[in-house]
C-alpha positions in Angstrom: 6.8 -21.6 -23.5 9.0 -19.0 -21.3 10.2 -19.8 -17.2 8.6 -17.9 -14.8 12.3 -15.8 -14.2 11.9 -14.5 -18.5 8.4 -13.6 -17.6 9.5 -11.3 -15.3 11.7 -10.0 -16.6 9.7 -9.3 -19.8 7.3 -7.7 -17.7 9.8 -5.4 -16.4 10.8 -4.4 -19.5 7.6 -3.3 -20.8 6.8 -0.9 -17.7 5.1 2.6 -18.6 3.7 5.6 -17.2 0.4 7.3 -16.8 1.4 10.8 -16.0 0.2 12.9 -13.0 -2.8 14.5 -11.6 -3.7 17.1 -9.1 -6.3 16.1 -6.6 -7.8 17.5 -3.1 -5.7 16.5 -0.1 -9.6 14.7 1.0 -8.9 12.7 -1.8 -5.6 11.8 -2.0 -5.0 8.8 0.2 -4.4 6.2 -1.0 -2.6 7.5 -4.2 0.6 7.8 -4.9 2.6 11.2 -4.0 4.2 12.3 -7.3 5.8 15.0 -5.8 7.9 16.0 -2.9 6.5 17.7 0.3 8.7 20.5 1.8 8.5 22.3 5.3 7.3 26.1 4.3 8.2 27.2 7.8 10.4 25.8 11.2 8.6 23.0 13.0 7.6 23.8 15.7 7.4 27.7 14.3 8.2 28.8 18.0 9.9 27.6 21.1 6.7 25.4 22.0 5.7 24.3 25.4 4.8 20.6 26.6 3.4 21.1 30.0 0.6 22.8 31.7 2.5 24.7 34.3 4.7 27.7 34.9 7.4 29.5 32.9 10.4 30.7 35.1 13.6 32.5 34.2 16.6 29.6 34.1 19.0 32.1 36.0 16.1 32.7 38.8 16.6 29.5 39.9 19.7 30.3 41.9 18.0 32.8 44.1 14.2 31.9 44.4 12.1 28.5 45.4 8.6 30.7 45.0 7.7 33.3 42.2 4.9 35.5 42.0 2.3 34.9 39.1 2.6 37.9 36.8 0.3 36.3 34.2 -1.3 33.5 32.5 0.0 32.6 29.0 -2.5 30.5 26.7 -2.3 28.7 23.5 -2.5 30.3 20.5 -1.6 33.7 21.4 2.0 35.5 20.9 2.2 37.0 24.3 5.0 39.2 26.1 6.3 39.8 29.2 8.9 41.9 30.8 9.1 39.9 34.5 11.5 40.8 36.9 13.7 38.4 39.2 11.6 36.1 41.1 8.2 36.4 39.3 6.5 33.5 36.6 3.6 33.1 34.5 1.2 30.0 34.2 1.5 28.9 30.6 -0.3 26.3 28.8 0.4 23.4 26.7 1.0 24.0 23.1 1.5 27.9 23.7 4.3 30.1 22.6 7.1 30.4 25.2 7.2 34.4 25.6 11.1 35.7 25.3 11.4 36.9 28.5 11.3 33.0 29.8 13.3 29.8 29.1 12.4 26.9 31.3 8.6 25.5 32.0 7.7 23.8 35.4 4.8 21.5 35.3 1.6 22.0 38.0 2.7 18.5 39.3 6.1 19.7 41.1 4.6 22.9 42.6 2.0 24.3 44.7 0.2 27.1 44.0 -1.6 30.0 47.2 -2.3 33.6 46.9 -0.5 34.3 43.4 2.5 32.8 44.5 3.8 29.3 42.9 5.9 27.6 45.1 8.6 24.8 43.2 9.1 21.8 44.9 10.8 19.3 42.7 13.4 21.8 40.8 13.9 21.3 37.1 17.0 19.7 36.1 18.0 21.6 33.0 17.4 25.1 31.1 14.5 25.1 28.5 13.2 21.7 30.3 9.5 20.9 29.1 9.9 23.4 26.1 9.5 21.9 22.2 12.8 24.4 21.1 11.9 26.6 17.1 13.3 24.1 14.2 13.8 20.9 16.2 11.9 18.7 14.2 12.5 20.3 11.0 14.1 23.7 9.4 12.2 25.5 6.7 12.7 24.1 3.5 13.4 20.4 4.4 12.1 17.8 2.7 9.0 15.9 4.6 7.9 13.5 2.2 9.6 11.7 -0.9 7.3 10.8 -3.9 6.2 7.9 -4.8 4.9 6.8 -1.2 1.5 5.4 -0.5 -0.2 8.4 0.4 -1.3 7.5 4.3 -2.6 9.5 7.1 1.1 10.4 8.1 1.5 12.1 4.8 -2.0 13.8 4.6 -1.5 15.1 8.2 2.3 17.0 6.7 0.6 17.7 3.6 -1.8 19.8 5.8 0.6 21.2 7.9 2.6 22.9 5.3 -1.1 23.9 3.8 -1.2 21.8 0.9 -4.7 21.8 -0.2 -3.8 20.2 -3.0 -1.7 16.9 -4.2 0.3 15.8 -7.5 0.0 12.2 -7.6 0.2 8.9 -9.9 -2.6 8.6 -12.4 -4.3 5.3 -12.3 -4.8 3.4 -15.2 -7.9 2.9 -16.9 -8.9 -1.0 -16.6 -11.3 -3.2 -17.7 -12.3 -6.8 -16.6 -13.4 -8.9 -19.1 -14.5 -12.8 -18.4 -15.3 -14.8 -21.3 -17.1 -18.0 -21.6 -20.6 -18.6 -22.4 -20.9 -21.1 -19.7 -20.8 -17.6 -17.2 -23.8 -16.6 -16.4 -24.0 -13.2 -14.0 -23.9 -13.3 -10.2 -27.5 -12.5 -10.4 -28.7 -15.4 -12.3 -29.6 -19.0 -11.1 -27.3 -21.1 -13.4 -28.4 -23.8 -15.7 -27.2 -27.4 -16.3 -23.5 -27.0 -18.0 -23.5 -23.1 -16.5 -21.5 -21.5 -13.5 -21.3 -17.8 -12.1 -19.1 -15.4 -13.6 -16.8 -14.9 -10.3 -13.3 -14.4 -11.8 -14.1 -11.2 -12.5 -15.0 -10.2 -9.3 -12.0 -11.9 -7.9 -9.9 -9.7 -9.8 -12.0 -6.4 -8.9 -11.0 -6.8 -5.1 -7.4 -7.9 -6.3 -7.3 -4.5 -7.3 -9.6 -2.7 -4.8 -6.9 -3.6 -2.2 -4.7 -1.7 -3.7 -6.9 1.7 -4.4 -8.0 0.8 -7.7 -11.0 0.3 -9.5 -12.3 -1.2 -12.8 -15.3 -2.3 -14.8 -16.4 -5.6 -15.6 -17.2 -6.8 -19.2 -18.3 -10.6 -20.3 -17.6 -11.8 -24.1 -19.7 -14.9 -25.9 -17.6 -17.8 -27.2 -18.2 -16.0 -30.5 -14.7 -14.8 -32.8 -16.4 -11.9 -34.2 -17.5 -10.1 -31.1 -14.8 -11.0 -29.3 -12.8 -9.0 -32.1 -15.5 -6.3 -32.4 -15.1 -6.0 -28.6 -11.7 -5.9 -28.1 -11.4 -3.5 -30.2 -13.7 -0.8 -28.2 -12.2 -2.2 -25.0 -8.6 -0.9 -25.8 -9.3 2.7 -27.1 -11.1 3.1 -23.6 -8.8 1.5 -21.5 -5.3 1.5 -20.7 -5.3 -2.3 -19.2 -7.4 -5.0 -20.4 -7.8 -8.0 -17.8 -9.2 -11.7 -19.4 -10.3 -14.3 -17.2 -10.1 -17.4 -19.3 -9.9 -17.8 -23.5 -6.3 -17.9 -23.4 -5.8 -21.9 -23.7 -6.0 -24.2 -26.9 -9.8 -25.0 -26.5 -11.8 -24.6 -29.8 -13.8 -21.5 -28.3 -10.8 -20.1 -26.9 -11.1 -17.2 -29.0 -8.9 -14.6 -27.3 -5.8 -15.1 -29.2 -7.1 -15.6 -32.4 -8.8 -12.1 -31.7 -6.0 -10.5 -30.6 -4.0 -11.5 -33.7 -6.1 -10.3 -35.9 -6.2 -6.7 -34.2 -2.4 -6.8 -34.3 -1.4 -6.7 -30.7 2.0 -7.7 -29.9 2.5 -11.3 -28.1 5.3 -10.9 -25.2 4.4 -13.6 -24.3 1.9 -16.4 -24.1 2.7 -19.9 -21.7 4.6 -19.8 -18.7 6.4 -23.3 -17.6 4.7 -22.8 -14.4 1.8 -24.9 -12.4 -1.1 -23.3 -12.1 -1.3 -20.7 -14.6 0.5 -21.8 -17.6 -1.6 -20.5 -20.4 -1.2 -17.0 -19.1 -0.6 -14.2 -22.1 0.6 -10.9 -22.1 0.7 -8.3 -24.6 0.3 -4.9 -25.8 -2.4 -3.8 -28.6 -2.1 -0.3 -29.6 -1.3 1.2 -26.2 -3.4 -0.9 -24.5 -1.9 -3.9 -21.9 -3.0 -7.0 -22.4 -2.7 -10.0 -19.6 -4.5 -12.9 -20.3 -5.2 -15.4 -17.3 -6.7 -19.0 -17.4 -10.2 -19.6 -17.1 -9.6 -21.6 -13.7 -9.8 -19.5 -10.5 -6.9 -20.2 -8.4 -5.2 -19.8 -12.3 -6.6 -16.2 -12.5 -5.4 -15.5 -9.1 -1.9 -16.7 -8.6 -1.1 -15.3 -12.1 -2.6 -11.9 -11.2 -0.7 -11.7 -7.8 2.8 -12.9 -9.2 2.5 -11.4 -12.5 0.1 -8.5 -12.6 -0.1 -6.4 -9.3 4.2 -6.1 -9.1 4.0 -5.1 -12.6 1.3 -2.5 -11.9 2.9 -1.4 -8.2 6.4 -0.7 -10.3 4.2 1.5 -12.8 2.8 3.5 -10.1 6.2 3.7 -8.5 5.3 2.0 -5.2 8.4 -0.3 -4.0 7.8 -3.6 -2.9 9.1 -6.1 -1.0 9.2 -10.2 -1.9 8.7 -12.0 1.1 10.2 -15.0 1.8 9.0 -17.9 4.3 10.1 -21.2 5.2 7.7 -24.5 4.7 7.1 -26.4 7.5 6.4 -29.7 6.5 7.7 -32.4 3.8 5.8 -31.6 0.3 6.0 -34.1 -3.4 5.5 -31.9 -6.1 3.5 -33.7 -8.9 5.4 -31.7 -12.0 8.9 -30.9 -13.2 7.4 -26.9 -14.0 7.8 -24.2 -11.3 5.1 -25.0 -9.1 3.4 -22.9 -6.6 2.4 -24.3 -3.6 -1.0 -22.8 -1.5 -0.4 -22.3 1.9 -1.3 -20.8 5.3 1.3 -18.3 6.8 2.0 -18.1 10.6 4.4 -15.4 12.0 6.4 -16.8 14.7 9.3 -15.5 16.4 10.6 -13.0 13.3 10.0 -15.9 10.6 7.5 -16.4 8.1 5.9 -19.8 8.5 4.5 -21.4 5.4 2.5 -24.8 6.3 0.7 -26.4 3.3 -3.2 -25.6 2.7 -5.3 -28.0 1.4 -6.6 -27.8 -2.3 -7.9 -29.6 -4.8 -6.1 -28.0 -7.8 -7.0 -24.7 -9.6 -10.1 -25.1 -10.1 -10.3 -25.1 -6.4 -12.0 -22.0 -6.2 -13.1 -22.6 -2.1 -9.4 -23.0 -1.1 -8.6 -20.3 -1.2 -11.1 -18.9 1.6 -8.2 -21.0 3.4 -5.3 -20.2 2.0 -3.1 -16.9 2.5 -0.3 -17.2 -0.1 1.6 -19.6 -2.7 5.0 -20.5 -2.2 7.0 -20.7 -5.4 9.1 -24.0 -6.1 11.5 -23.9 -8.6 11.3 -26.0 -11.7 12.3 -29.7 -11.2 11.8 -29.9 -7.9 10.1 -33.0 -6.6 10.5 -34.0 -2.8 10.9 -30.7 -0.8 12.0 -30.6 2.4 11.0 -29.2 6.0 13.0 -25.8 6.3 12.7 -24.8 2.6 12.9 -21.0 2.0 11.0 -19.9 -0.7 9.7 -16.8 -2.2 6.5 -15.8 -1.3 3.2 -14.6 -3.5 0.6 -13.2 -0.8 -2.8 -13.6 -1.8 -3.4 -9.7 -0.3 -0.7 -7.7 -1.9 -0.9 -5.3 1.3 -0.3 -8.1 3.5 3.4 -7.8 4.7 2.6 -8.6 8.6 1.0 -12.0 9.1 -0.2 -12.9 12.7 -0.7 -16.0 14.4 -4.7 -17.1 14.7 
C-alpha cells in the first residue's frame, strides 16, 4: 500500500500523448488548441471609428465652430475625401477613417441645420473617438497560446484571422466498464440482492464535464470473460475505467484478469479513506484505473486521481484549490482521509463546512455535497481554521457562490 503523495506522483510519471487533430472551428470548442493562433493582419486593419458622428480636420479646429457636410462616410466602404478648411463628413461607427480626417465628433456634442454641423462641446484631443491601425495588435503577434480550453474568446480570434480550421488535442478513446453481477441496467426493476448499475454513469458525466465522452460496458463475476473481455476492451480503447472488482472479494476478478493479460501494476492500494483499493496500470498501451465498487469510492478516486491525470495529458493547467474548514471534525482513521463537504465563497476565501454522509456507500450525499477536503494521514481532531487542499466534485468548478 502506497500514500496518496507516491500515487501522484506515480501518476505523473506515467503521463502520455494522443497526438493532434484538425477539426472545423464549429467544432472546436471545447478542445484543446494544439497550436498557436497569430494575427494575419493589424487589428484594427485601419484607423477605426467609435462614434456615429462627424469627422473634422484636428488643425480646423483653431479657425472654425461649424463645417459644412461634404459627405456621409459608412461602414464598410474605403472612402476618400479631399475637404477643404472648414468642411466635415458624417461617418459612421465601425467605418474607415478617410486620410484626409483625424478626429471624429459624436452627434451628441453638435447640432446639425441645412448641411452645416455646428460643434458645441469641442473635442479635447486629436484622433479622439477613432480605434488608431495596430492598437490592439500588429500583424504577426501571437493571439492565442496552445493548450487553452478552446472557448468563445478563442473561436471568435480563430475567426477573425480566418481560421476555418483548428489543430487540437486528440481525446482518448475510453471505456466504462462496471462489474458485478448484482448490477442490473438502469432500465431494469432490480431483484432481491440486485442494485442499478449507476457508477458508470457517474463517471460518464465526470467526464462529460470536461468535453469527453465514453462507452459503457458491464462484466459478470465470471474470471474467463472478464479476461476474454479485457482483452477486446484495450485494443479499442486507450483508457479503461472499472467501477468495482478491484478489492480482495472472492468474485473480485479484475486483478486476477489483469495479471494474466500481463498489464503492468503501478500500483494497487492507496493509504487513503475512501478509495483504498484503487489500481492503476497499464496493459499493452492501454491505461488502466481501477476504482472501488462503492460510489463515493468511484468518485473521490476519479476526481483526485483520474481527471488531473487526464487534464495534464491534454495539456490543460490546473489549479488545486484550497479552502479552510469551518467547524471542529474527529477523523475515525490514521490513513489520509477525505472529508465531504459543502463550499461557501465568502469574502475572497473558500469555505469548507462539513456535509453529512453516511460513508461511501453513501451514494445520496453526494446530491449535497460539493467537494472533499483532504486530511493528511494521522490526523485525528481537526480544528476550525484548517486549510486544506481541495478535490471539487465538478472539475470545472473554480468559482463557488454563496446559496
Amino acid at each position: 500500500m502506497i500514500t496518496v503523495t507516491q500515487a501522484t506522483q506515480i501518476l505523473r510519471e506515467h503521463c502520455t500523448d494522443w497526438g493532434t487533430e484538425q477539426v472545423p472551428l464549429h467544432q472546436a470548442t471545447g478542445r484543446v488548441l494544439a497550436e498557436k493562433l497569430f494575427a494575419d493582419t493589424d487589428l484594427p486593419p485601419f484607423h477605426r471609428v467609435m462614434m456615429d458622428g462627424i469627422a473634422i480636420r484636428w488643425e480646423d479646429l483653431n479657425a472654425y465652430d461649424s463645417f459644412k457636410i461634404v459627405g456621409v462616410c459608412s461602414a464598410g466602404l474605403q472612402q476618400q475625401f479631399s475637404p477643404k478648411e472648414g468642411e466635415c463628413v458624417e461617418i459612421m461607427t465601425g467605418a474607415a477613417l478617410p486620410e484626409s480626417f483625424d478626429t471624429v465628433v459624436p452627434y451628441e456634442h453638435i447640432q446639425i441645420a441645412n448641411d452645416i454641423a455646428k460643434i458645441e462641446s469641442r473635442p479635447t484631443k486629436q484622433f479622439q473617438n477613432i480605434h488608431l491601425k495596430g492598437t490592439d495588435f500588429k500583424e504577426g503577434a501571437e493571439l492565442a497560446l496552445q493548450n487553452k480550453k478552446i472557448n468563445a474568446a478563442i473561436i471568435g480570434i480563430a475567426a477573425s484571422i480566418g481560421k476555418q480550421t483548428l489543430l487540437v488535442k486528440k481525446l482518448p478513446r475510453i471505456i466504462i466498464i462496471s462489474t458485478g453481477d448484482e448490477l442490473v441496467s438502469i432500465d431494469k426493476t432490480p431483484l432481491p440482492g440486485q442494485i442499478r448499475q449507476s457508477n458508470a454513469w457517474a463517471l460518464l458525466s465526470l467526464l462529460q464535464t470536461i468535453g469527453l465522452n465514453a462507452e459503457i460496458a458491464h462484466l459478470p463475476d465470471e474470471l474467463e470473460a472478464v479476461i476474454s473481455q479485457l482483452d477486446l476492451h484495450q485494443k479499442n480503447n486507450d483508457i479503461i475505467l472499472m467501477s468495482g472488482g478491484v478489492s480482495k472479494g472472492k468474485f473480485d476478478y479484475i486483478a486476477r484478469a489483469l495479471e494474466q493479460l500481463n498489464c503492468k501494476t503501478l500500483f494497487h492500494r492507496i493509504a487513503q479513506k475512501p478509495g483504498k483499493p484503487m489500481f492503476f496500470g497499464k496493459l499493452n498501451d492501454t491505461f488502466v484505473f481501477g476504482f472501488p465498487g462503492n460510489p463515493v469510492s468511484t468518485l473521490v478516486c476519479a476526481c483526485k486521481y483520474f481527471i488531473p491525470w487526464l487534464q495534464t495529458n491534454l495539456g490543460i493547467a490546473r489549479v488545486t484549490p484550497q479552502a479552510t474548514l469551518q467547524s471542529d471534525v474527529t477523523i475515525k482513521s490514521n490513513l489520509t482521509f477525505f472529508l465531504p463537504v459543502i463550499i461557501q465563497l465568502k469574502e475572497g476565501n473558500i469555505h469548507a463546512h462539513p456535509a453529512p454522509n453516511n460513508g461511501s456507500g453513501d451514494f445520496a450525499s453526494l446530491a449535497v455535497m460539493d467537494a472533499w477536503l483532504e486530511i493528511p494521514e494521522n490526523s485525528k481532531e481537526i480544528k476550525k481554521g484548517f486549510i486544506g487542499h481541495l478535490i471539487p466534485l465538478n472539475p470545472l468548478q473554480h468559482q463557488y457562490t454563496p446559496y
